[in-house]
C-alpha positions in Angstrom: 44.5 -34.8 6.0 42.8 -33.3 9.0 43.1 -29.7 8.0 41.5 -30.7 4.1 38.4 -32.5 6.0 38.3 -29.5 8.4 38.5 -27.0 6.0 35.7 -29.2 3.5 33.5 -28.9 7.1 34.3 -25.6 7.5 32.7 -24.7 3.8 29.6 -26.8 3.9 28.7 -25.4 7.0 28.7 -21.6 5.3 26.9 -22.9 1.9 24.5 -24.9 4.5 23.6 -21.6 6.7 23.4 -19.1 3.3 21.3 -21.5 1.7 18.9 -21.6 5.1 19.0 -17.8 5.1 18.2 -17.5 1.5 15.5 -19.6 2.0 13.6 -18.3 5.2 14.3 -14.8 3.1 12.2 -15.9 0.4 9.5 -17.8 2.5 8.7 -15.7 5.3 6.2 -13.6 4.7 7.6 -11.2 7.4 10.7 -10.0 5.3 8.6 -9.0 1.8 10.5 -6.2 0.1 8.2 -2.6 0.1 8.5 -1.2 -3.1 7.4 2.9 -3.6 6.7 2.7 -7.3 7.5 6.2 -9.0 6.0 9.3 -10.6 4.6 8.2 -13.9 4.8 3.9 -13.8 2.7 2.2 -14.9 2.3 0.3 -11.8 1.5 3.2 -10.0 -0.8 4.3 -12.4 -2.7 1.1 -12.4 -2.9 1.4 -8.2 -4.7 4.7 -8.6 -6.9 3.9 -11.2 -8.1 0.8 -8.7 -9.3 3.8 -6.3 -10.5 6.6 -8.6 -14.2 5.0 -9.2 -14.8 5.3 -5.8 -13.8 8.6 -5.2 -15.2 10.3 -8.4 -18.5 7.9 -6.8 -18.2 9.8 -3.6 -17.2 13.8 -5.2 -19.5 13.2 -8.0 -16.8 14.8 -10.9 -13.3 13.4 -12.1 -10.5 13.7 -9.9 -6.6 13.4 -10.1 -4.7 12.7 -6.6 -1.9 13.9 -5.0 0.3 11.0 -3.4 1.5 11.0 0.0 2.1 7.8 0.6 2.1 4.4 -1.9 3.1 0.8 -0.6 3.1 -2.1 -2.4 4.4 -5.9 -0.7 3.9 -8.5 -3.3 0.2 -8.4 -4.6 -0.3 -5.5 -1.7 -0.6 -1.9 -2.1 -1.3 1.3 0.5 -2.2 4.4 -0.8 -2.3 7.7 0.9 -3.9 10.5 -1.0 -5.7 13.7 -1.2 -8.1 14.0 -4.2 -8.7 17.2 -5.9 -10.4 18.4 -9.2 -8.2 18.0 -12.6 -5.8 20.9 -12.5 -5.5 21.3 -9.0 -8.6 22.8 -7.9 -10.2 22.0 -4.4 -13.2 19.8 -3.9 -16.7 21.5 -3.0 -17.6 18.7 -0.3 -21.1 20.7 0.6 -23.2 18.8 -1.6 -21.8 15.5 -0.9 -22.6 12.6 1.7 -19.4 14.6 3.8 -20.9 18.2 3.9 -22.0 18.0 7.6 -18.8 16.4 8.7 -16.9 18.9 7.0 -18.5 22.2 8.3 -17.9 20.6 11.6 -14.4 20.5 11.2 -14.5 16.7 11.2 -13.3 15.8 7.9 -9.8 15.5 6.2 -9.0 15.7 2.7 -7.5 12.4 2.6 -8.3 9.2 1.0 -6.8 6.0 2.3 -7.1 2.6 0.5 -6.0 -1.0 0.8 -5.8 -2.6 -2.7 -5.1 -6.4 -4.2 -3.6 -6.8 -7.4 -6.6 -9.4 -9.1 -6.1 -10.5 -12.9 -8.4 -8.1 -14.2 -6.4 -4.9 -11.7 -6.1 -3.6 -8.4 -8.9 -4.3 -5.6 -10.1 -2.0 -3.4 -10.6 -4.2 -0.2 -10.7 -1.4 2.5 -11.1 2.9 1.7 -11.6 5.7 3.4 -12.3 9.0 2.8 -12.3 12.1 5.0 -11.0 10.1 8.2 -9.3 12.2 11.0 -7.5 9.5 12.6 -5.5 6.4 10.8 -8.3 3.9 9.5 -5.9 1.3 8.7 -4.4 0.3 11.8 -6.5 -2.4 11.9 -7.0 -3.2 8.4 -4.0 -6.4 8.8 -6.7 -7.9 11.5 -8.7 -8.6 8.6 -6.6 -9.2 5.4 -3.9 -11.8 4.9 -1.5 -8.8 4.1 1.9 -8.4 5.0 2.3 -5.7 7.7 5.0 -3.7 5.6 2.6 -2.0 3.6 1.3 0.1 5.7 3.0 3.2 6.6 5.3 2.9 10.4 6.1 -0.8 9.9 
């Protein structure tokens, strides 16, 4: 009789600690899942359209982007990108707001961009352009976001 109670114990004790585990996966924040979508989802298109107003803004002509770097955490997404001209062509930064910076030497062809997935598409709550250093370290001191999304973490 011992050994069926015992073994009875024994069995709520697992279903009791994987039902705490699945649950503190699901609820804390700190574990989210970072998802990379791929070339050519929709998802990832609808990220990059959320950023190409501000650029084309900023370059003054269409642009396409080449990705280095996409994160999305739940309603979350981190882009890394450098813009260029449909068809791969460079961007003439002279006769933009950057032309200074960039016969300096101080400007990098990379935009950077925090983004919220909203019901009408993707939010751009911080951006960047042209920054030499990482922008976005402290972009999680003023965003509810999960720190996953951005790149090292």
């Amino acid at each position: 009789m011992f050994d069926r109670f015992g073994a009875l114990r024994g069995t709520l004790i697992v279903r009791t600690g994987l039902t705490v585990a699945l649950l503190l996966a699901v609820a804390m924040p700190g574990l989210a899942q970072v998802t990379m979508p791929p070339r050519g989802s929709p998802l990832r298109s609808a990220i990059l359209e959320g950023v190409r107003p501000m650029v084309v803004a900023e370059t003054g002509a269409p642009v396409e982007f080449v990705v280095h770097e996409m994160r999305v955490v739940d309603d979350w997404a981190f882009v890394l990108l450098s813009p260029q001209r449909p068809g791969g062509a460079a961007i003439d930064y002279r006769y933009t707001r950057y032309g200074v910076a960039v016969a300096e030497g101080f400007f990098d062809n990379q935009v950077s961009a925090l983004l919220r997935r909203a019901p009408n598409g993707w939010l751009v709550f911080e951006y960047n352009l042209g920054a030499t250093d990482v922008p976005w370290v402290a972009w999680g001191d003023y965003h509810p976001v999960p720190m996953q999304v951005f790149p090292g973490n």
